[in-house]
C-alpha positions as CSV (number, residue, x, y, z in Angstrom):
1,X,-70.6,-62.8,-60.0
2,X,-68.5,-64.3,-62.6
3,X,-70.9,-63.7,-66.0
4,X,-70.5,-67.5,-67.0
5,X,-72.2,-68.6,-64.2
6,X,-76.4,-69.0,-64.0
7,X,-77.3,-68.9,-60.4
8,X,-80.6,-70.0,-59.2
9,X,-82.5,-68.0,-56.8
10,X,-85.8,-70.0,-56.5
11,X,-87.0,-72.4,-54.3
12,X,-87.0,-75.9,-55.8
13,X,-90.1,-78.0,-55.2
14,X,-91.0,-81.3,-56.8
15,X,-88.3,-80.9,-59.9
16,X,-89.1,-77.6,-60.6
17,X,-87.3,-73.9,-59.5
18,X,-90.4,-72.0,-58.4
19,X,-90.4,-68.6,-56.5
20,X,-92.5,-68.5,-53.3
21,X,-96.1,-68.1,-52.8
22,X,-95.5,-65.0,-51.2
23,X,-93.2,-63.5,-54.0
24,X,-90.9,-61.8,-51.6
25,X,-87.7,-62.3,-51.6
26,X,-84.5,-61.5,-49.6
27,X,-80.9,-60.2,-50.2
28,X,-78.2,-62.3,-50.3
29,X,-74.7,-59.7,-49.2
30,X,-71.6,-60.4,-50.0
31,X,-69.8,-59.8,-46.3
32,X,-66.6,-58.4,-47.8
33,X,-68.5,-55.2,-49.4
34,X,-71.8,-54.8,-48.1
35,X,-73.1,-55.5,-52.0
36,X,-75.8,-57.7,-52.4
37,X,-75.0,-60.7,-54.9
38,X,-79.3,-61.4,-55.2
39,X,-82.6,-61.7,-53.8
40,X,-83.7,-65.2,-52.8
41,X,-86.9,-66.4,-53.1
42,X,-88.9,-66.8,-49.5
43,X,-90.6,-69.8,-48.7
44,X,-93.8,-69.7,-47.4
45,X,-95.3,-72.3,-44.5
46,X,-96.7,-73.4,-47.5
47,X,-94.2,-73.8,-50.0
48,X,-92.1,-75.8,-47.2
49,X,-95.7,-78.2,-46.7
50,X,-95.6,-78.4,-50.6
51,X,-91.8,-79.3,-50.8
52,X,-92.7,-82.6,-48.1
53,X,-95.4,-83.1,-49.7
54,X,-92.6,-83.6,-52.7
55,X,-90.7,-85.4,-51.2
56,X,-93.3,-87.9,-49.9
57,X,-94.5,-88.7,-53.3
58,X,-91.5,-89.6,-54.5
59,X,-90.1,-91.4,-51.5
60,X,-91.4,-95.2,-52.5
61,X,-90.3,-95.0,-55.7
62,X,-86.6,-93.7,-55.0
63,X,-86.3,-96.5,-51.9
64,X,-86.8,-98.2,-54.4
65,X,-84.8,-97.6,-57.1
66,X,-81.6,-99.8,-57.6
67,X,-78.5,-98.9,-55.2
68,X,-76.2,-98.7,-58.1
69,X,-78.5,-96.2,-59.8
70,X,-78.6,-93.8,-56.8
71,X,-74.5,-94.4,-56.5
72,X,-74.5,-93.3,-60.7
73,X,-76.4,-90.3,-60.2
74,X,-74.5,-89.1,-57.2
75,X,-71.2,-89.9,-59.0
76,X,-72.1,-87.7,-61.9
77,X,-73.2,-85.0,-58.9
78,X,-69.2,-85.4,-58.0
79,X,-68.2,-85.3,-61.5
80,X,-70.2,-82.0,-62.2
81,X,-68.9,-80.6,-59.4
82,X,-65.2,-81.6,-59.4
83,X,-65.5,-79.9,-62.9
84,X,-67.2,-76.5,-61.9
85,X,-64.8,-76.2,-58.6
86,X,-63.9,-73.1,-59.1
87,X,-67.5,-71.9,-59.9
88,X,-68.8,-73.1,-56.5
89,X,-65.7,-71.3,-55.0
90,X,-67.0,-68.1,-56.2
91,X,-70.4,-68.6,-55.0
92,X,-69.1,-69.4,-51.4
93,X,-67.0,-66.2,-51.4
94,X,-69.7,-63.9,-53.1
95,X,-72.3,-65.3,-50.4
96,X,-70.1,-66.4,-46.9
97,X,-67.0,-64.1,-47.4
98,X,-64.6,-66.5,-46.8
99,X,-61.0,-66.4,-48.2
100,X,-60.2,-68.0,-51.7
101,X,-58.0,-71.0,-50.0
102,X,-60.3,-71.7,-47.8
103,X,-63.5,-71.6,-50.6
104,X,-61.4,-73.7,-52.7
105,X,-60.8,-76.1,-49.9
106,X,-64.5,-76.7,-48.9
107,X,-65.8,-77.0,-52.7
108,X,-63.2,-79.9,-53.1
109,X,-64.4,-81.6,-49.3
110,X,-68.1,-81.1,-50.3
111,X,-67.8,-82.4,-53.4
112,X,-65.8,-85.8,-52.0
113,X,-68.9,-86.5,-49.9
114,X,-71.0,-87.0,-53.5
115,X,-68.4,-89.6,-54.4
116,X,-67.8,-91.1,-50.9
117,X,-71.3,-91.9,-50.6
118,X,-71.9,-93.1,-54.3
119,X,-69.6,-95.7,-53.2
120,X,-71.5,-96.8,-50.2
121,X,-74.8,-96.9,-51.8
122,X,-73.8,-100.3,-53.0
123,X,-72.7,-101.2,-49.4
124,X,-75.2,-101.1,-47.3
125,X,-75.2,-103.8,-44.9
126,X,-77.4,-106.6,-43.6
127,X,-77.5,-110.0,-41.5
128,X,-78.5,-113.7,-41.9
129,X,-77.7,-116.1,-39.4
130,X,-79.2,-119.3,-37.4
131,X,-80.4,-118.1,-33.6
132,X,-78.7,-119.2,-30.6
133,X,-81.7,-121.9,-30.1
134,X,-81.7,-123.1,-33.4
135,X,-85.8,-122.9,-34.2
136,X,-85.2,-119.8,-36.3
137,X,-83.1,-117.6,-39.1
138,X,-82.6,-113.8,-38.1
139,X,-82.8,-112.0,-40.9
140,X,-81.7,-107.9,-40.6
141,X,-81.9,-105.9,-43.2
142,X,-81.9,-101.9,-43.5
143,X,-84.4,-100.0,-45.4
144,X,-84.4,-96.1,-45.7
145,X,-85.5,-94.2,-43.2
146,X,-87.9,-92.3,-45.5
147,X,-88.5,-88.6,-45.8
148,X,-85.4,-86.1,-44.2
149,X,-85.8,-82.6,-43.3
150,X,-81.8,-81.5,-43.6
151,X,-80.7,-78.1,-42.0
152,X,-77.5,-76.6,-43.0
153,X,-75.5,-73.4,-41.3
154,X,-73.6,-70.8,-43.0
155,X,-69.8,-71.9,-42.6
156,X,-69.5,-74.6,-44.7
157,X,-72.9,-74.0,-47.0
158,X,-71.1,-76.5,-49.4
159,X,-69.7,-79.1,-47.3
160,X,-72.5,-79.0,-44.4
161,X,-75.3,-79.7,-47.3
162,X,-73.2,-82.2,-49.3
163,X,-72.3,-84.1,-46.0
164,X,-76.1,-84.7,-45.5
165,X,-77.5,-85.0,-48.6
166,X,-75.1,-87.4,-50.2
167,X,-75.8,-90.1,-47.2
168,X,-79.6,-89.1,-47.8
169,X,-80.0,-90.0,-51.2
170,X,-77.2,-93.0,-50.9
171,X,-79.8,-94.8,-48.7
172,X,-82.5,-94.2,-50.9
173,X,-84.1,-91.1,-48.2
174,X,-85.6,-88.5,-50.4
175,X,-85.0,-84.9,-48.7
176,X,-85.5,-81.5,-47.5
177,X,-82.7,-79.1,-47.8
178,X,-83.0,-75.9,-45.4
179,X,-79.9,-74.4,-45.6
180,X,-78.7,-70.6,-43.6
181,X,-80.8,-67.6,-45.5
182,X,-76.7,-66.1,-45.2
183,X,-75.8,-68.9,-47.9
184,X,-78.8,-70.0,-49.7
185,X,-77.0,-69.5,-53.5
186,X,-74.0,-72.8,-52.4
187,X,-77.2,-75.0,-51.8
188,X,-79.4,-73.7,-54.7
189,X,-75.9,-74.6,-56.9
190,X,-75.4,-78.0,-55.6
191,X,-79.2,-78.9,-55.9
192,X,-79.4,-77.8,-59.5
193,X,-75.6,-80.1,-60.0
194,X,-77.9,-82.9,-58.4
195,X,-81.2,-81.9,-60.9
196,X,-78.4,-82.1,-64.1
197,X,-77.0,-86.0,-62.8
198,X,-80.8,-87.0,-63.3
199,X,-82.2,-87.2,-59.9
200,X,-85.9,-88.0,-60.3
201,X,-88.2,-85.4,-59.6
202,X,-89.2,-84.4,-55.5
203,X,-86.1,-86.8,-54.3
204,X,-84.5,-83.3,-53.4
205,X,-86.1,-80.0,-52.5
206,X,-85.0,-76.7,-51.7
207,X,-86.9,-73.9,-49.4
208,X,-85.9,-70.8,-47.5
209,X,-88.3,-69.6,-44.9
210,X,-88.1,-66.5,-43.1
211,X,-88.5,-66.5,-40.3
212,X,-87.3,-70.2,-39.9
213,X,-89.0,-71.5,-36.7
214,X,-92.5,-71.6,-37.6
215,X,-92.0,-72.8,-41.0
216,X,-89.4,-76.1,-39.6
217,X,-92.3,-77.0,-36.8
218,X,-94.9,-77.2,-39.6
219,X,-92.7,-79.6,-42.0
220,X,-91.6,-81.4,-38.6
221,X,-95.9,-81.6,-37.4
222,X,-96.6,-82.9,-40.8
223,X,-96.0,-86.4,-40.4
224,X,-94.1,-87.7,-43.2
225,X,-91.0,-86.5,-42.1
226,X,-89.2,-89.5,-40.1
227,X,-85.3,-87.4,-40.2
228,X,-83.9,-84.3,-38.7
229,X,-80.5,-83.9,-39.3
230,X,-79.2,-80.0,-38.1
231,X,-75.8,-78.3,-37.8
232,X,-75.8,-75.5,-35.9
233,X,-75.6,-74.0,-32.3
234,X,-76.6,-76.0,-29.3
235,X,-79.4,-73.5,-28.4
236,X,-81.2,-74.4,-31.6
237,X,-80.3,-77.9,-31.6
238,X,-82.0,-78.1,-28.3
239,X,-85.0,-76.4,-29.6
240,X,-85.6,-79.0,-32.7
241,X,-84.9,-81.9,-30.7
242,X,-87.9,-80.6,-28.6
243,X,-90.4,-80.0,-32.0
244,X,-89.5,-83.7,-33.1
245,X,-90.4,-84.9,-29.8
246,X,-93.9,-84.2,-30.9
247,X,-93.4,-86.9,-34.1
248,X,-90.9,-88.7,-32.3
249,X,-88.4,-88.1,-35.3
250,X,-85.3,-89.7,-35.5
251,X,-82.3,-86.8,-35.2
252,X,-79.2,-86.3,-35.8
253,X,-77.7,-82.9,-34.0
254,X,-74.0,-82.2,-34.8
255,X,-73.8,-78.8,-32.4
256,X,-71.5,-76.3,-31.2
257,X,-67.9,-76.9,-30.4
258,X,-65.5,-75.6,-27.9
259,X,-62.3,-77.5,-29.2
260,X,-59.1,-77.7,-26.8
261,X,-55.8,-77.7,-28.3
262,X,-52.9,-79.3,-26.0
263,X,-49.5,-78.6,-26.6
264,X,-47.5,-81.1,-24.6
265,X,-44.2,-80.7,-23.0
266,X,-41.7,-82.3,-25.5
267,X,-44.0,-81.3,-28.3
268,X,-42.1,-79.9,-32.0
269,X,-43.1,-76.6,-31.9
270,X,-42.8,-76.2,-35.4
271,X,-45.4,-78.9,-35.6
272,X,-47.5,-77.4,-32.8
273,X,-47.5,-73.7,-34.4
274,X,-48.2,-74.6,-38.3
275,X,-51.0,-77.4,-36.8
276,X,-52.5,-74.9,-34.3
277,X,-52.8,-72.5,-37.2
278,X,-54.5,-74.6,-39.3
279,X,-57.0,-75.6,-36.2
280,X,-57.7,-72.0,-35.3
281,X,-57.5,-70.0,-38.6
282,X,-59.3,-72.5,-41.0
283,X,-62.3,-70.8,-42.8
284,X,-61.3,-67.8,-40.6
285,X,-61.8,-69.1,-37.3
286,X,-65.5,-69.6,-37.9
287,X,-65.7,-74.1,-37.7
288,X,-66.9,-76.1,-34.6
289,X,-63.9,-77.6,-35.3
290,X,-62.1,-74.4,-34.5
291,X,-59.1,-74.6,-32.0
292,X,-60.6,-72.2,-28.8
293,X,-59.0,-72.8,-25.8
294,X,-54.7,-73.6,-26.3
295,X,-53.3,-75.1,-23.6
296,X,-49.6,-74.4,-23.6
297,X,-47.3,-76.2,-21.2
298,X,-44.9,-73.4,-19.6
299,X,-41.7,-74.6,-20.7
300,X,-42.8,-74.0,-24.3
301,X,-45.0,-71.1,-24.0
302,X,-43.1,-67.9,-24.5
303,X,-41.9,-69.5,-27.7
304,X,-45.3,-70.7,-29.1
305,X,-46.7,-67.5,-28.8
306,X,-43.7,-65.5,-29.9
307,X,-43.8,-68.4,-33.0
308,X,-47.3,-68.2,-33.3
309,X,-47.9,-64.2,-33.5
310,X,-45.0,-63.8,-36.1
311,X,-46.8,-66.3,-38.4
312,X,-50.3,-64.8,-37.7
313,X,-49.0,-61.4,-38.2
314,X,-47.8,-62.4,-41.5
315,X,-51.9,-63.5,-42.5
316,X,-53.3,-61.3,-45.7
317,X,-56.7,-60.3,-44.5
318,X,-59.1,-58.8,-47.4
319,X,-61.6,-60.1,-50.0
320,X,-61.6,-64.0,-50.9
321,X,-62.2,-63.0,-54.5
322,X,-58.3,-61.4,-54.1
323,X,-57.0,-65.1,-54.3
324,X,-53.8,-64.1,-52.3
325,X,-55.7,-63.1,-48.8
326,X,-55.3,-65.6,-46.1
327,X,-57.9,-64.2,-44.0
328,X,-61.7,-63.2,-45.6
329,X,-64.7,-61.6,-43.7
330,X,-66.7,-63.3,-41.6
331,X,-70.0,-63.4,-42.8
332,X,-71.8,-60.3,-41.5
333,X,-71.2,-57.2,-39.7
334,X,-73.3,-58.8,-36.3
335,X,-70.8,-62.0,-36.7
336,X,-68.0,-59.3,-36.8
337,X,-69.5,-57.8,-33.5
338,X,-69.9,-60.8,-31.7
339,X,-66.1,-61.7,-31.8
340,X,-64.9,-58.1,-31.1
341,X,-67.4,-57.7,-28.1
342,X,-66.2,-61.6,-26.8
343,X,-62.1,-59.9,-27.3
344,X,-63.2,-56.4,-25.5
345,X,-64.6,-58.8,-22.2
346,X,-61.4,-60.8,-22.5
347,X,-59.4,-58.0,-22.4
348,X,-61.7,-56.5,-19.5
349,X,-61.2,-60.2,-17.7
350,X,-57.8,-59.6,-17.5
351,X,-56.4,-61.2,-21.0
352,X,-53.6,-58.9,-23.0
353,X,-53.9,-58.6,-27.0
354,X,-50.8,-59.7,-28.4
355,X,-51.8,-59.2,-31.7
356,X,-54.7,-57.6,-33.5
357,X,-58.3,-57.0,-31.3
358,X,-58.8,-53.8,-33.5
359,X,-62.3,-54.0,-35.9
360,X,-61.1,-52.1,-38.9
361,X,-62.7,-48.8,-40.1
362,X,-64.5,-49.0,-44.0
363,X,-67.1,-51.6,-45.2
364,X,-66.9,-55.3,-44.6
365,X,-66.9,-57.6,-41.8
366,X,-63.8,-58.1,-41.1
367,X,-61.9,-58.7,-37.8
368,X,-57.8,-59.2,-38.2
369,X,-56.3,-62.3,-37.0
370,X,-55.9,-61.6,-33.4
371,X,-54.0,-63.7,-30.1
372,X,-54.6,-62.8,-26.5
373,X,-52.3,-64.3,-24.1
374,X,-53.1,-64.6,-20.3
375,X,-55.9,-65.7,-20.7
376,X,-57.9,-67.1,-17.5
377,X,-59.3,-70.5,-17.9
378,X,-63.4,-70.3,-17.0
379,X,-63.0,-66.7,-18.0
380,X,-66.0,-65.8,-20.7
381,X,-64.1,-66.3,-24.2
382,X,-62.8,-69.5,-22.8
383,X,-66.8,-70.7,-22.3
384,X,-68.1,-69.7,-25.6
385,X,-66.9,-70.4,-29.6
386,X,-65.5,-67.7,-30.8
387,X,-66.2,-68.3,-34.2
388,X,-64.1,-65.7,-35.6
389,X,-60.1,-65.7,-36.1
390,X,-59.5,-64.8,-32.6
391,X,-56.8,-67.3,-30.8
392,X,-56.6,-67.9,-26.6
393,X,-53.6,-69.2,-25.2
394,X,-53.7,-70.0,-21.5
395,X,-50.4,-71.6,-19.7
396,X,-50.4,-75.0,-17.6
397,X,-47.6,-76.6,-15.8
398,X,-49.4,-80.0,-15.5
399,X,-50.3,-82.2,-17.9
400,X,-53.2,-83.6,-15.5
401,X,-54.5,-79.9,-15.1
402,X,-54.7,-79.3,-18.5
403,X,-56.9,-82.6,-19.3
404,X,-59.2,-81.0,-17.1
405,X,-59.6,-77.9,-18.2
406,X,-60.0,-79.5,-21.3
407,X,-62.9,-81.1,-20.5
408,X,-64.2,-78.5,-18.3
409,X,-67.0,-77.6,-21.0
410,X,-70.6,-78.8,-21.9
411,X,-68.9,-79.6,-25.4
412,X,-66.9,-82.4,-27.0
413,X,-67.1,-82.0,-30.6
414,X,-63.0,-81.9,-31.1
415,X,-59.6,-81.5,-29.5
416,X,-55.9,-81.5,-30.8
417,X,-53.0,-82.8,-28.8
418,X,-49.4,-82.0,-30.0
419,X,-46.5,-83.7,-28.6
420,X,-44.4,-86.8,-28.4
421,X,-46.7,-90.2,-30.0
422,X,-47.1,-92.2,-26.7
423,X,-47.8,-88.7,-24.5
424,X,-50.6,-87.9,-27.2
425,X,-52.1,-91.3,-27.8
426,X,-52.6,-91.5,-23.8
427,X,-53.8,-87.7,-23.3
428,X,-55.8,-87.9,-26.7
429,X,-57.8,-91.5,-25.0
430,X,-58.1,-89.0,-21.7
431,X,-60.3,-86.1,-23.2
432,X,-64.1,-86.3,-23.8
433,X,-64.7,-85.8,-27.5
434,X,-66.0,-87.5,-30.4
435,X,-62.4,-86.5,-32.4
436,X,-59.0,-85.6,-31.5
437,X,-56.1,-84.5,-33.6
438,X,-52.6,-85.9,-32.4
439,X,-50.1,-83.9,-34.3
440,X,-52.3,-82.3,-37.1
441,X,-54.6,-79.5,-37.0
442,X,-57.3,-80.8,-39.8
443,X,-59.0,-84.2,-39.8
444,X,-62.2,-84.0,-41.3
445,X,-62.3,-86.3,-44.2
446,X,-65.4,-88.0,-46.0
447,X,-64.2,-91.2,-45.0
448,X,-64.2,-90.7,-41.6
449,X,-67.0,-90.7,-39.0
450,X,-67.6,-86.9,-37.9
451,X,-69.7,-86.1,-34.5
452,X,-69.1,-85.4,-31.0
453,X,-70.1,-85.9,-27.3
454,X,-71.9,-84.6,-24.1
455,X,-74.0,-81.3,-26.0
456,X,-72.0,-81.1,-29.0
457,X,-74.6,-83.2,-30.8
458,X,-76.1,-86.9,-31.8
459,X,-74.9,-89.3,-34.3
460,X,-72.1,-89.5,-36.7
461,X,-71.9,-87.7,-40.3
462,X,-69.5,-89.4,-43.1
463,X,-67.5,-92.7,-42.8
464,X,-69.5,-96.0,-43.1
465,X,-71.5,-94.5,-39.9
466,X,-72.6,-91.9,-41.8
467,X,-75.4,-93.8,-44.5
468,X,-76.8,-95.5,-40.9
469,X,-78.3,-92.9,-40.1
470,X,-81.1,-92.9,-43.0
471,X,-81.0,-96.5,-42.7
472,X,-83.8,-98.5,-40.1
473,X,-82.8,-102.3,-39.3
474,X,-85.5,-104.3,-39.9
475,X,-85.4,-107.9,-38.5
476,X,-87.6,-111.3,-40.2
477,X,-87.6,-114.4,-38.8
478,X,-88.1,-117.1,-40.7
479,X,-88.8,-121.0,-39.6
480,X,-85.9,-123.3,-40.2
């Protein structure tokens, strides 16, 4: 790790970094070598009870603490950060394995949700108006939901944390951060930017269980908590939602993905192939957002692929601290596993490797840029997320078939349609997702509302949505 930079490896509870109860600790790897960067401090079932506890004591006082003051402090979070991007970069790398680009990328979309939401602090909205019968004023306002236990995954552990926190806080929530024992050192980094901006003490705490389950379901039983919000898979979603029946706890899920990508007949192909590479190969493959499933219409699809496989072929893959690899490792050797056993059944199911679908011999967990053509929709790799750099391209002749094999799946996180505007526009209102892409192959922004449909989760992260969902409406009525 770059000698300039002090990383914390503690839990932080209540305004101070404190090791666990316990003492034990666990090794953070860097996936590219096998090295481990440091030993994280485990959180006991009571250091996560303590951390609520935390976070409960301080909850009246930060609900209650000026907007504009919350906005300042998370506006000096983005200016911290803005300033140390390339220091969070590393940390991503070291920890999640990712390439340089992509590292880069992430620290400057996480760090946009700290300034996003110090802008909407100061917005939050409310009503005042006469009622229909005219004996009474309705008067709405929204107060903080309170206390929020936030669980973040390994992908994005910059962007996934920020993207939760900053709404959090914004509303005047104080929280919980959980984030993926993988990438515990991204959150510890971004919680000690948040400690240097002035956040009070307990507004923000950090703990690491292992195992996970039982520690979550006794913060969740403890009944301060009134927020869940979790990215991950659907299985564990499904398993959360279940513990914060118990407390009837409001939750936000945002869930796996199984993204379609359409590539219309008519469409640039150009266009198609650079924005298909950028929805498949982003953070190596491993996003929900992640193109899976591209449907290529048959009078285009011997060129996409030829198109396609020539650029992929021409992807660096290697170390993200080498800045010029395209392609890092994912972020451990059972990751690696999981996407070449998923290629090895496509290939048994009838799909042909075009490109790559070989693990590499030495250390790291990496898995080259690969694209399997003939692929079989319904077949398994078409039904799971890959997660890894791996790229499925099955042929359509009608446009109508391919809408519905794009929406044969439990998921609707995301899709991309490529091709002429008006064919898009009317596809892109045809397909069962939270988000599509017409033309492009990245659309995440701050400023936009990010969430999906059917299992692929529950509310909506970022955008003016995105602060509602620490908010509660409360509604006076007053006598005229």
């Amino acid at each position: 790790m770059n000698h300039h930079l002090t990383i914390k490896s503690d839990l932080f509870i209540g305004g101070e970094w404190r090791p666990g109860q316990s003492g034990d600790r666990f090794d953070v790897v860097d996936p590219a070598d096998g090295t481990v960067v440091a030993q994280f401090a485990i959180a006991t079932e009571g250091d996560c009870l303590d951390a609520v506890a935390a976070a409960d004591a301080a909850a009246s006082d930060w609900a209650a603490t000026a907007p504009r003051e919350r906005g300042e402090i998370l506006r000096t979070a983005f200016e911290i950060l803005t300033t140390e991007r390339d220091q969070l970069a590393e940390v991503i790398v070291r920890e999640n394995g990712k390439s340089w680009g992509d590292a880069i990328a992430e620290a400057g979309y996480a760090t946009e949700f700290f300034r996003w939401f110090a802008e909407e602090a100061v917005r939050i909205p409310g009503d005042y108006r006469t009622s229909p019968g005219g004996d009474k004023n309705i008067i709405v306002t929204r107060r903080p939901i309170g206390v929020s236990l936030l669980i973040t995954p390994w992908n994005f552990p910059a962007a996934m944390a920020t993207r939760k926190l900053a709404p959090a806080l914004a509303a005047g929530c104080t929280a919980i951060l959980k984030p993926a024992s993988e990438t515990p050192l991204t959150a510890a980094y971004i919680v000690e930017a948040l400690r240097r901006s002035g956040l009070p003490a307990g507004v923000v705490n950090l703990v690491t269980p292992v195992p996970t389950g039982p520690a979550v379901r006794a913060m969740l039983d403890h009944g301060a908590i009134r927020k869940l919000s979790f990215t991950g898979s659907t299985e564990v979603g499904r398993v959360l939602l279940a513990n914060a029946a118990g407390s009837i706890i409001s939750s936000s899920m945002e869930l796996g993905g199984n993204a379609p990508l359409l590539v219309l007949p008519g469409a640039d192909l150009e266009e198609a192939v650079s924005g298909a590479l950028a929805a498949k190969m982003r953070n190596g493959g491993s996003a929900c957002t992640s193109a899976n499933r591209l449907y290529v219409h048959r009078s285009l699809h011997d060129e996409f692929v030829e198109r396609f496989r020539s650029a992929l072929d021409s992807f660096a893959i290697g170390s993200g601290l080498d800045r010029g690899n395209d392609i890092g490792a994912l972020v451990s050797l059972k990751e690696r596993d999981k996407v070449a056993a998923l290629v090895d059944t496509a290939v048994a199911e009838g799909a042909t490797i075009s490109l790559g679908g070989e693990t590499p011999v030495g250390a790291g967990a990496f898995y080259p840029p690969t694209l399997l053509t003939g692929v079989t929709h319904g077949s398994t790799i078409t039904r799971t997320e890959i997660f890894g750099p791996v790229a499925t391209v099955i042929e359509y002749d009608e446009v109508d078939e391919a809408i519905r094999m794009a929406n044969d799946t439990e998921f609707g996180l995301i899709a991309y349609v490529f091709g002429p505007e008006g064919d898009a526009m009317r596809s892109a209102a045809r397909i069962d997702a939270g988000m599509v892409g017409i033309n492009r192959g990245v659309i995440s922004d701050p400023a936009a509302p990010f969430g999906g449909v059917k299992q692929s989760g529950l509310g909506r992260e970022g955008g003016t949505d995105g602060i509602l969902e620490y908010l509660e409406e409360k509604y006076i009525a007053t006598s005229r």
